[in-house]
N, CA, C and O of each residue as an XYZ file, in Angstrom:
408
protein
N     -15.461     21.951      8.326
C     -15.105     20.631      7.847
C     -15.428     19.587      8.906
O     -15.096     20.006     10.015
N     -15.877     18.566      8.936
C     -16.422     17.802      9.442
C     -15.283     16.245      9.255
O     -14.864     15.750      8.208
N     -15.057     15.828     10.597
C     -14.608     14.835     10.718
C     -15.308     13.439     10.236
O     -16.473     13.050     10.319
N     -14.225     12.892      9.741
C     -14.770     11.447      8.759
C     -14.542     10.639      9.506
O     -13.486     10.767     10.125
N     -15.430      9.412      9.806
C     -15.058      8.204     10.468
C     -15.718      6.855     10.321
O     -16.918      6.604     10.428
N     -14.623      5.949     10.031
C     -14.879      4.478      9.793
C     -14.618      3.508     10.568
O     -13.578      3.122     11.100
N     -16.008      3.039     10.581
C     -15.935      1.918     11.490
C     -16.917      0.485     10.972
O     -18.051      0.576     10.502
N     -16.065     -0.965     11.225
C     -16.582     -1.907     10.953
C     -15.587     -3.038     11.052
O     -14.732     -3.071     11.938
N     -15.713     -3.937     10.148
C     -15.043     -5.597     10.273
C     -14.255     -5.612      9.022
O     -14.486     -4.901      8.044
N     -13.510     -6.296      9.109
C     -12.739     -7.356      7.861
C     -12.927     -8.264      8.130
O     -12.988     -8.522      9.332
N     -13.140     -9.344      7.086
C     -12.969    -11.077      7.156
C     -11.768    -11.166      6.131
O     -11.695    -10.955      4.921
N     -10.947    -11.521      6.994
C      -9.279    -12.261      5.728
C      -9.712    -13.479      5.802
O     -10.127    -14.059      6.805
N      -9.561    -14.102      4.115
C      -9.237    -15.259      3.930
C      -8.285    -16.473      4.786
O      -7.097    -16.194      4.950
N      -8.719    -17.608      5.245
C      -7.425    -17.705      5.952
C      -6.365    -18.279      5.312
O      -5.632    -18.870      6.106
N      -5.940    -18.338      3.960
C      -5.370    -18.478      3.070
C      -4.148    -17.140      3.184
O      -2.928    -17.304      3.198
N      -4.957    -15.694      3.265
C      -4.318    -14.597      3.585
C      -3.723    -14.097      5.086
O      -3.251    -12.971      5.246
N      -3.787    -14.791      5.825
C      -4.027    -14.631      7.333
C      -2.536    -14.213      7.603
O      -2.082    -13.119      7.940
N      -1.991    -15.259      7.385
C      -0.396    -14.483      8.075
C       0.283    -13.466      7.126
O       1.398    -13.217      7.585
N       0.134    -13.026      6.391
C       0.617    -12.117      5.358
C      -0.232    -10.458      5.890
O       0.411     -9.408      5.906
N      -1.669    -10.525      6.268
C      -1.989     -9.611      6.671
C      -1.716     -8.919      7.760
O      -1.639     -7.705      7.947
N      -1.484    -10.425      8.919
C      -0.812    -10.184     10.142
C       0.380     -9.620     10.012
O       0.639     -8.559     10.580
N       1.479    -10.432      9.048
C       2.463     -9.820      9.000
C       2.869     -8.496      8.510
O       3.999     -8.136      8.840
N       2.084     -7.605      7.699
C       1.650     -6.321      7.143
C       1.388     -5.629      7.878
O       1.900     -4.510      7.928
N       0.256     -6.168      8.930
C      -0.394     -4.903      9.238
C       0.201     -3.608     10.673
O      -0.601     -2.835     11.197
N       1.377     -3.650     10.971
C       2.103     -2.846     11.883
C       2.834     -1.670     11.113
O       3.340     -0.597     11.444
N       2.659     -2.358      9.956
C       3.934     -1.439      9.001
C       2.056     -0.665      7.653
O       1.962      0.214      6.796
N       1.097     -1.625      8.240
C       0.616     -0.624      7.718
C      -0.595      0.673      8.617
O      -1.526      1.374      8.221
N      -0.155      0.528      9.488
C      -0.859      1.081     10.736
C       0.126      2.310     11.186
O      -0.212      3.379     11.694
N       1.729      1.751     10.781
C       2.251      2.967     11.388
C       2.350      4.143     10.141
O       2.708      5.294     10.390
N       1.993      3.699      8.815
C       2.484      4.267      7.385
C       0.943      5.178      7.494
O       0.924      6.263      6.913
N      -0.180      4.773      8.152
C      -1.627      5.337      7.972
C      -1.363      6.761      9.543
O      -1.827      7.898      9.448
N      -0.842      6.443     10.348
C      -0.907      7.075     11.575
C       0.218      8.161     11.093
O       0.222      9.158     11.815
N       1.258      8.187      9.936
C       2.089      9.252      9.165
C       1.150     10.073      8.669
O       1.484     11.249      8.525
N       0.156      9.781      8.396
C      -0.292     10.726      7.115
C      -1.221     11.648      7.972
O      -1.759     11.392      9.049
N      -1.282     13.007      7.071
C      -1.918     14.095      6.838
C      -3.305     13.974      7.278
O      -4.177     13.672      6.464
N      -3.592     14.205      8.604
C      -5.084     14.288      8.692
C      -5.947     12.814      9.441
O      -7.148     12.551      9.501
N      -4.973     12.212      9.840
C      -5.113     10.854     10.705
C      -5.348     11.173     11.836
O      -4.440     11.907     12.225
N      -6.240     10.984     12.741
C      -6.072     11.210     13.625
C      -6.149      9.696     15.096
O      -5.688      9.649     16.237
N      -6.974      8.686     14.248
C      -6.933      7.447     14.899
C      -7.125      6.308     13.887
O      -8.069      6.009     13.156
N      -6.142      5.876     14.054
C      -6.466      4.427     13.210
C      -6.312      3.008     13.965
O      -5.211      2.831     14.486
N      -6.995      2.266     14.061
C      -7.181      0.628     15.066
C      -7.909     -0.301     14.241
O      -8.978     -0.304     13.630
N      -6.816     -1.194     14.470
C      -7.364     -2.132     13.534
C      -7.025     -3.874     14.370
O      -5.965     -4.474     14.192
N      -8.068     -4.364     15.169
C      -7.777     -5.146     16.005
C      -8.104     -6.257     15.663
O      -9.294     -6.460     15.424
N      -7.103     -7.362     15.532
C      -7.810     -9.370     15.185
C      -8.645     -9.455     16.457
O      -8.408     -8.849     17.502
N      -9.879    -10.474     16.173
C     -11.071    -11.031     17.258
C     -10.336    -11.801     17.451
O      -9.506    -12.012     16.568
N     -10.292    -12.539     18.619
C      -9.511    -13.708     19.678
C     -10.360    -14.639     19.582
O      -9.962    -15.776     19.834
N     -11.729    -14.443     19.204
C     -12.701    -15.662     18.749
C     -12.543    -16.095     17.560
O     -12.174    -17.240     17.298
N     -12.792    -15.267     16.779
C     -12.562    -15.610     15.450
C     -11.736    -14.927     14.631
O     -12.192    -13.929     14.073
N     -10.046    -15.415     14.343
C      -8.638    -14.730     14.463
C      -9.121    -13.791     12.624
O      -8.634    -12.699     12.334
N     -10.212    -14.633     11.584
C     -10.404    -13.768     10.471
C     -10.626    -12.672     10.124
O     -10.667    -12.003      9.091
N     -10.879    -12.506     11.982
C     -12.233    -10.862     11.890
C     -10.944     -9.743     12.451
O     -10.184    -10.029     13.376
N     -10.916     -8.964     11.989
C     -10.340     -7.778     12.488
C     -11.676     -6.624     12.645
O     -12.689     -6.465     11.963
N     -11.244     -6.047     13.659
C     -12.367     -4.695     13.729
C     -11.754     -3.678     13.686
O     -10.865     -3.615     14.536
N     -11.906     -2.342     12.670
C     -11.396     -1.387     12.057
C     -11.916     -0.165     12.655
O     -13.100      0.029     12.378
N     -11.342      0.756     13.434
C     -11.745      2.090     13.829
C     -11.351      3.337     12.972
O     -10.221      3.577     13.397
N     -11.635      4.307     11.975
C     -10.553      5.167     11.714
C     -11.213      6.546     12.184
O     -12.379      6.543     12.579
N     -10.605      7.502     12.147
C     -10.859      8.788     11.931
C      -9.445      9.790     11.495
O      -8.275      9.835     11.877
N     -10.257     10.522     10.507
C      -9.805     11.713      9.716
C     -10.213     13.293      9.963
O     -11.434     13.426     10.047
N      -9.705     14.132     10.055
C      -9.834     15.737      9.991
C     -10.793     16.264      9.392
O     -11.628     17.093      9.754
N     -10.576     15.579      8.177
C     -11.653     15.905      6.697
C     -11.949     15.075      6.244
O     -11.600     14.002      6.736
N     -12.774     15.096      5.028
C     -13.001     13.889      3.496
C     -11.776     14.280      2.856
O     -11.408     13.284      2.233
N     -10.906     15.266      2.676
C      -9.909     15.218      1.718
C      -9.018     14.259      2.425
O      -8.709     13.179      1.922
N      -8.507     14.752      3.874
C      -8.021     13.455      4.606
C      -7.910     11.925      4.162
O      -6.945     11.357      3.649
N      -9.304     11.358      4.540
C      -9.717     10.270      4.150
C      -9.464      9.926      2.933
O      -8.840      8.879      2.759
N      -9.803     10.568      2.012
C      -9.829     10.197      0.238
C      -8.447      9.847     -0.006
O      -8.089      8.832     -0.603
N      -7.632     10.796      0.517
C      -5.972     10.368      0.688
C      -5.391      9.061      1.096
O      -4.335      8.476      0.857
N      -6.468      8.811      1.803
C      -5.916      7.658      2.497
C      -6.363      6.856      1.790
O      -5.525      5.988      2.032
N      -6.838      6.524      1.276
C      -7.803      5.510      0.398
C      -6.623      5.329     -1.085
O      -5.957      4.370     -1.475
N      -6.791      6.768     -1.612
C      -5.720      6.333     -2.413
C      -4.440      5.891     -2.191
O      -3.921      5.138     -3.014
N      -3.751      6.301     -1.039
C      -2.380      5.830     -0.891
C      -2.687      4.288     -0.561
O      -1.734      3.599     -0.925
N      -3.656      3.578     -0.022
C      -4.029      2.682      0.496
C      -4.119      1.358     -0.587
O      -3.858      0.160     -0.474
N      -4.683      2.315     -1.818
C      -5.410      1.406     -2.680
C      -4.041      0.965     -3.518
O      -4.157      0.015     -4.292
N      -2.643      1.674     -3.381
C      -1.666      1.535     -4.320
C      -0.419      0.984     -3.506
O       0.779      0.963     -3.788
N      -0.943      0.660     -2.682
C       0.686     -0.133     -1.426
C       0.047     -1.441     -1.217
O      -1.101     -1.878     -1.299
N       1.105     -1.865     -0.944
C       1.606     -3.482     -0.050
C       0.336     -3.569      0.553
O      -0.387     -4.285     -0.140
N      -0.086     -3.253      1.291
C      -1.628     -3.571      2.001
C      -2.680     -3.754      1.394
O      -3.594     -4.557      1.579
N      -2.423     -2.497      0.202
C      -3.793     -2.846     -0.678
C      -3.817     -4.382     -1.427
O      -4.832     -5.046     -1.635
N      -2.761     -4.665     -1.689
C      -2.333     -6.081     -2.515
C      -2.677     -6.475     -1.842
O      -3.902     -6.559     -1.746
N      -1.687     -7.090     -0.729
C      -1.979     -8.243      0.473
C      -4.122     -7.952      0.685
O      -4.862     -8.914      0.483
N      -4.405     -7.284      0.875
C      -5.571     -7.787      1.648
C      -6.692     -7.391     -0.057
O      -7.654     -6.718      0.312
N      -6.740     -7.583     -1.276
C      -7.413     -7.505     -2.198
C      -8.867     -8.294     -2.039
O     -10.014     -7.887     -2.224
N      -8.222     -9.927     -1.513
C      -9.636    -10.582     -1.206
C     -10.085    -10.624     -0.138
O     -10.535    -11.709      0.231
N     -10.151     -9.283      0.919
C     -10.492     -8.868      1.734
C     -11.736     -8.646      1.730
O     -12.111     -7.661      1.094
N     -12.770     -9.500      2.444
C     -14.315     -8.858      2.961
C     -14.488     -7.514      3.563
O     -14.548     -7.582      4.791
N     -14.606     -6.063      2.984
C     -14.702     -5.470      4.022
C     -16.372     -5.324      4.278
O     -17.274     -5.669      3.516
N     -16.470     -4.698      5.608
C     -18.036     -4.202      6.092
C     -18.093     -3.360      7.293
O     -18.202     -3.518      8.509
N     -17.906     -1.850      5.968
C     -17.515     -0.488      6.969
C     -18.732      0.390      7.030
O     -19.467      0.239      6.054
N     -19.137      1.257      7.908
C     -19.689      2.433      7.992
C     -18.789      3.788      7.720
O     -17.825      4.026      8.448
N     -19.001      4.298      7.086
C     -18.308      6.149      6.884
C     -19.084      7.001      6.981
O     -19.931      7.187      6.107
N     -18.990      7.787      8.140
C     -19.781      8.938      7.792
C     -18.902     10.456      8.428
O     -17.778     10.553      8.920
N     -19.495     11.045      8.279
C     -19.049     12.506      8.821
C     -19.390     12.848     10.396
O     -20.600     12.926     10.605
N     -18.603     13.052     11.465
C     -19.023     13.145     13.011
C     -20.099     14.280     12.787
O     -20.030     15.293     12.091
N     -21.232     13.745     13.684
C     -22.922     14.393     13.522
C     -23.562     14.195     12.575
O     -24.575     14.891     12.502
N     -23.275     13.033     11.237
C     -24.204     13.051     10.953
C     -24.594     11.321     10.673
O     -23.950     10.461     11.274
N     -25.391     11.053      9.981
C     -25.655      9.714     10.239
C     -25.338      8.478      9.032
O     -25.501      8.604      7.818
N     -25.025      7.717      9.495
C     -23.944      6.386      9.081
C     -24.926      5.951      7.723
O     -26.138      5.762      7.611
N     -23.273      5.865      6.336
C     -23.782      5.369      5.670
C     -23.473      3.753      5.395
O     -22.386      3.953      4.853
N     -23.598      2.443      5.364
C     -23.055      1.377      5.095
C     -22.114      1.256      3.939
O     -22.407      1.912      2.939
N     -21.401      0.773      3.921
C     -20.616      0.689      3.158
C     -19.814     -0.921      2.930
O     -19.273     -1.425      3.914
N     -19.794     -1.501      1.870
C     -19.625     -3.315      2.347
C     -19.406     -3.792      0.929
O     -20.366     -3.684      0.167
N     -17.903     -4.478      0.315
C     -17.791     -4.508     -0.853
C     -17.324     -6.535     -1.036
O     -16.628     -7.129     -0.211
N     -17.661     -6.892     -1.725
C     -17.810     -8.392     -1.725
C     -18.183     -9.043     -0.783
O     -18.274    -10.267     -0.877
């Protein structure tokens, strides 16, 4: 099984800005609970406070997929809906697929 890992940016609305801020500890520590987490970072740019940069890694793809769904159905997933993301996922060794949704 091959380790999964995502990496890239968010742009929050700044309409959404303090709501994500205010979310995102409670959703960092709820992702670092689960099954197969092994790093999750998710850091605001000091240049530009919209951008967060997203690190994750998982055990597996079943891992990951988990996370996605628990993700897609909580408080975080709401709060950040009109969220820019622009991630890479791929499997450790092999090579990056883009991944980038609105």
């Amino acid at each position: 099984m091959a380790k999964v890992i995502l990496k890239g940016f968010i742009i929050v609305p700044e309409s959404d800005l303090i709501a994500v801020q205010q979310q995102l500890v409670n959703h960092t520590q709820l992702t670092m609970q689960e099954i197969g987490c092994l790093v999750f970072e998710v850091t605001q740019c000091e240049k530009q406070p919209c951008r967060f940069d997203v690190y994750e890694e998982f055990t597996d793809q079943a891992a990951f997929e988990a996370h996605q769904i628990r993700v897609g159905a909580s408080q975080w997933g709401r709060i950040t809906e009109n969220v820019e993301r622009h991630y890479e996922v791929f499997n450790a060794g092999e090579s990056c697929d883009q991944k980038s949704d609105r």
